[in-house]
LUMGU-291204 format. One line per 8 residues: number of its first residue (from 1); their letters; for each residue x, y, z of N, C-alpha, C. Coordinates in steps of 0.2 Angstrom, whole numbers, plus 5000, padded with zeros to 4 digits. Example, Ala and Ser with C-alpha at 12.3 -4.5 7.8 and 13.67 -1.06 7.14 Angstrom:
! LUMGU-291204
1> AS> 5066,4972,5039,5062,4978,5039,5066,4984,5039 | 5064,4989,5035,5068,4995,5036,5064,5000,5039
//
This chain:
! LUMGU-291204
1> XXXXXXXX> 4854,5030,4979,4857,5036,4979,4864,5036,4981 | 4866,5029,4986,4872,5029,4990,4876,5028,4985 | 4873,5022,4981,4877,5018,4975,4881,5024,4970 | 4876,5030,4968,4877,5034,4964,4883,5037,4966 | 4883,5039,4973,4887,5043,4975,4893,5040,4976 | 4895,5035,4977,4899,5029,4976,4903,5029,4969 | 4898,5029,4965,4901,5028,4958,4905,5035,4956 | 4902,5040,4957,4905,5046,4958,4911,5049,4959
9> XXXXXXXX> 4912,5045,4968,4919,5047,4972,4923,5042,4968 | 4923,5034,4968,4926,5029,4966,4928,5033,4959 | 4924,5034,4954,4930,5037,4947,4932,5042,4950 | 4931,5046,4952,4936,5053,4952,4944,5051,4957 | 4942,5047,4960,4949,5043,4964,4953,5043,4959 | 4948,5035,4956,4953,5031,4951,4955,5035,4946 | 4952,5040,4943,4954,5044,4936,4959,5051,4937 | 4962,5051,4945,4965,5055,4949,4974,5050,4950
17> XXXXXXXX> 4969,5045,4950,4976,5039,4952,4979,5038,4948 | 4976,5037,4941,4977,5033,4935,4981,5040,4930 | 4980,5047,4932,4982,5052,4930,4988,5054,4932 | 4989,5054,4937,4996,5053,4942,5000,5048,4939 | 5001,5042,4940,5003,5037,4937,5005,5039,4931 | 5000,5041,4926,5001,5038,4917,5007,5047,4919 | 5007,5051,4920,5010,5059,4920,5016,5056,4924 | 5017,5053,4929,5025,5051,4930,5028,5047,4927
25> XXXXXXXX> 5025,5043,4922,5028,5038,4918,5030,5043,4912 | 5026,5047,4908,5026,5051,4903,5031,5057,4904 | 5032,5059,4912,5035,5066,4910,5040,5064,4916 | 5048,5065,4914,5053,5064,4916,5054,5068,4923 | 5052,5075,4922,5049,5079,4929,5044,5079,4934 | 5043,5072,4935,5037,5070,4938,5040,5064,4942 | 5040,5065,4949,5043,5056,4950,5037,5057,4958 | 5034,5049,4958,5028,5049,4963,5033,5042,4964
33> XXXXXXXX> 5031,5042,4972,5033,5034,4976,5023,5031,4977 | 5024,5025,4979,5016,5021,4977,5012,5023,4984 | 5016,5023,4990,5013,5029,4994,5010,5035,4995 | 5015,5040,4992,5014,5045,4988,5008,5046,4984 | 5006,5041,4978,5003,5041,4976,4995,5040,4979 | 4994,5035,4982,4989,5037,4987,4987,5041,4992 | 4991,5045,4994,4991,5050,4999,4989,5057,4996 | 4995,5055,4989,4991,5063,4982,4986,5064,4980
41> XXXXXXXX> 4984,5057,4979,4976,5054,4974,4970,5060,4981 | 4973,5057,4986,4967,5059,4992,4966,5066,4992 | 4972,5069,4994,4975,5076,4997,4972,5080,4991 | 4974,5078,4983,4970,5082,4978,4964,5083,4974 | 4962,5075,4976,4953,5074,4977,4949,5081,4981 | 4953,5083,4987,4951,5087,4993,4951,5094,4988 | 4957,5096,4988,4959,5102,4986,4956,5102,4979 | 4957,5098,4975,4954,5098,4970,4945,5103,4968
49> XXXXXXXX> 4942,5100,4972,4938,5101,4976,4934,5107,4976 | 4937,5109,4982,4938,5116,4985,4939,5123,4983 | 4946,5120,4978,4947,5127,4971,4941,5128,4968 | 4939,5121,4965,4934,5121,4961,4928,5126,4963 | 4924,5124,4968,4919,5127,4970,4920,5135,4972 | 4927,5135,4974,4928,5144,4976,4928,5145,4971 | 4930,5143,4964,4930,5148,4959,4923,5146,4955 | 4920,5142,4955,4913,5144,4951,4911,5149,4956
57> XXXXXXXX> 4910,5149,4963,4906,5154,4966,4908,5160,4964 | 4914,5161,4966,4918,5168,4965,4919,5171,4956 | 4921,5167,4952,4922,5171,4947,4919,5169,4942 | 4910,5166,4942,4908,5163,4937,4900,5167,4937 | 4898,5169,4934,4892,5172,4934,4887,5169,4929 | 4888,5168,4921,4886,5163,4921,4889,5156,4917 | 4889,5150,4921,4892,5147,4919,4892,5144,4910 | 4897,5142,4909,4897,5137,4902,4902,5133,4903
65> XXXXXXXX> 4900,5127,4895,4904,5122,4897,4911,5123,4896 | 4913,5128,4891,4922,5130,4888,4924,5132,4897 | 4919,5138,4899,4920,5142,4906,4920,5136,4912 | 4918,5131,4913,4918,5123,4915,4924,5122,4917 | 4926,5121,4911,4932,5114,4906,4937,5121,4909 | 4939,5126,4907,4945,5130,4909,4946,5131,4917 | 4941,5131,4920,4943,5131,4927,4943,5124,4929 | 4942,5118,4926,4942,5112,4929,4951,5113,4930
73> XXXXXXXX> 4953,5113,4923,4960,5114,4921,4964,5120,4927 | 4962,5124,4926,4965,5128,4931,4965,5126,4939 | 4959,5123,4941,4959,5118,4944,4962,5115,4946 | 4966,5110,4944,4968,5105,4943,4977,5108,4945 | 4979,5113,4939,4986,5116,4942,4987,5115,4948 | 4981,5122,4952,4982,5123,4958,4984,5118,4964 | 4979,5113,4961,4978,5106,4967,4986,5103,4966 | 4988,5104,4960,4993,5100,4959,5001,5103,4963
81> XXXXXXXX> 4998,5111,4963,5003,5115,4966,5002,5111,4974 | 4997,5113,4975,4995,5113,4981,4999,5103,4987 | 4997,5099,4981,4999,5094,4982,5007,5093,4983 | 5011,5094,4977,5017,5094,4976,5020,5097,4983 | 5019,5101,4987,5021,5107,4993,5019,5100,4998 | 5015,5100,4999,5012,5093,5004,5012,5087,5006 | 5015,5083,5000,5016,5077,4997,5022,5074,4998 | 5025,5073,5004,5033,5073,5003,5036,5068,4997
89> XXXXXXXX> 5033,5061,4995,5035,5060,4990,5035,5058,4982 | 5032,5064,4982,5029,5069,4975,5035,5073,4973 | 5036,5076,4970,5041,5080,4965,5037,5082,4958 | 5037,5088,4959,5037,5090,4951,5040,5095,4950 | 5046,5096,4945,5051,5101,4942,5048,5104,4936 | 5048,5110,4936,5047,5114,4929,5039,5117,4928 | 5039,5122,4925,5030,5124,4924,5027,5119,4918 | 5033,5117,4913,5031,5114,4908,5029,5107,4910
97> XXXXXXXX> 5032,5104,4916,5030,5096,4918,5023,5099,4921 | 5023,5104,4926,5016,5107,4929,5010,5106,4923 | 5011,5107,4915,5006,5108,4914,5004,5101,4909 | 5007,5099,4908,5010,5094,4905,5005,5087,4911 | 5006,5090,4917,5003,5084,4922,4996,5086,4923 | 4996,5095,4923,4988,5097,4924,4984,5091,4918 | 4987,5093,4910,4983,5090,4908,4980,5083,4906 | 4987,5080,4909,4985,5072,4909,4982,5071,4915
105> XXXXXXXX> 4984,5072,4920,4979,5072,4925,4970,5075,4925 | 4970,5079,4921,4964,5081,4920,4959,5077,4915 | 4963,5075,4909,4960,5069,4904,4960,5063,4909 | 4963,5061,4914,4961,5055,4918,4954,5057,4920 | 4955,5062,4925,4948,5063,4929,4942,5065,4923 | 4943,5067,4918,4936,5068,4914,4935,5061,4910 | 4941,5056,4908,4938,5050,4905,4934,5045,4911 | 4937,5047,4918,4934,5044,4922,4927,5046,4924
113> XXXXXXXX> 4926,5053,4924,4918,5056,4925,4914,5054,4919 | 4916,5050,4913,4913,5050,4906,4910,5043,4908 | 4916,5038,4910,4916,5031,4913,4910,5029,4919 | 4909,5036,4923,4906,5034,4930,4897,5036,4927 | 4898,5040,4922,4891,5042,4920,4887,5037,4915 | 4891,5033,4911,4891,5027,4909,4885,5024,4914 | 4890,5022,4918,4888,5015,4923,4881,5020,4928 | 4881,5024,4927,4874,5029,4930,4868,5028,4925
121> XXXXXXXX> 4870,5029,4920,4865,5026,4916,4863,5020,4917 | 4867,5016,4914,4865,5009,4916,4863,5006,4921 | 4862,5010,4926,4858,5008,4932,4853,5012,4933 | 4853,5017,4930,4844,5021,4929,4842,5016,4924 | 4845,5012,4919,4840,5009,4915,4838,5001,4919 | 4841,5000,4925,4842,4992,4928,4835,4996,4932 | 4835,5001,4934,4828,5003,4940,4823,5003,4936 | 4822,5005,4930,4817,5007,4926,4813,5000,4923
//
């Protein structure tokens, strides 16, 4: 079960890092130092998080996966606002770089949670 939870935190790191990265290379109003980068990966990991679950709790009655997927997204903004504020060296100018990073960062983290469920499988089928 440790291994699973493992696999879990490990992709959402890396598809949080790899998201960040690929969105500062791509969007000219995006500049991260490799410091930076690590410190945002972590701090948004958290916040990330935290949005998420306030808002299933609070404004979800009953869930679907479109109602899911918009709030990961929205999600995602917030952490990224939240981050940018906190992150001394992070920058993001504009609402259109803002969404532009929500969404590449957010196709990191769900090719990463695709990637992680993969390797979850294949290790239910290695017990079995």
């Amino acid at each position: 079960m440790l291994t699973r939870w493992g696999i879990r935190l490990g992709s959402s790191l890396a598809g949080i890092a790899a998201g960040l990265l690929v969105a500062s290379v791509l969007l000219s109003g995006l500049s991260v130092s490799i410091t930076a980068l690590v410190e945002a990966t972590l701090i948004f990991f958290g916040v990330h998080f935290v949005v998420q679950v306030i808002a299933l709790r609070t404004l979800v009655r009953q869930p679907s996966v479109p109602l899911a997927g918009l709030l990961a997204l929205a999600s995602t903004v917030v952490a990224l606002l939240i981050v940018n504020v906190i992150v001394s060296g992070m920058k993001i100018h504009g609402i259109s770089t803002y969404i532009g990073a929500a969404l590449i960062v957010w196709l990191g983290m769900a090719g990463a949670d695709v990637l992680a469920g993969r390797k979850l499988r294949e290790l239910r089928h290695q017990d079995n």
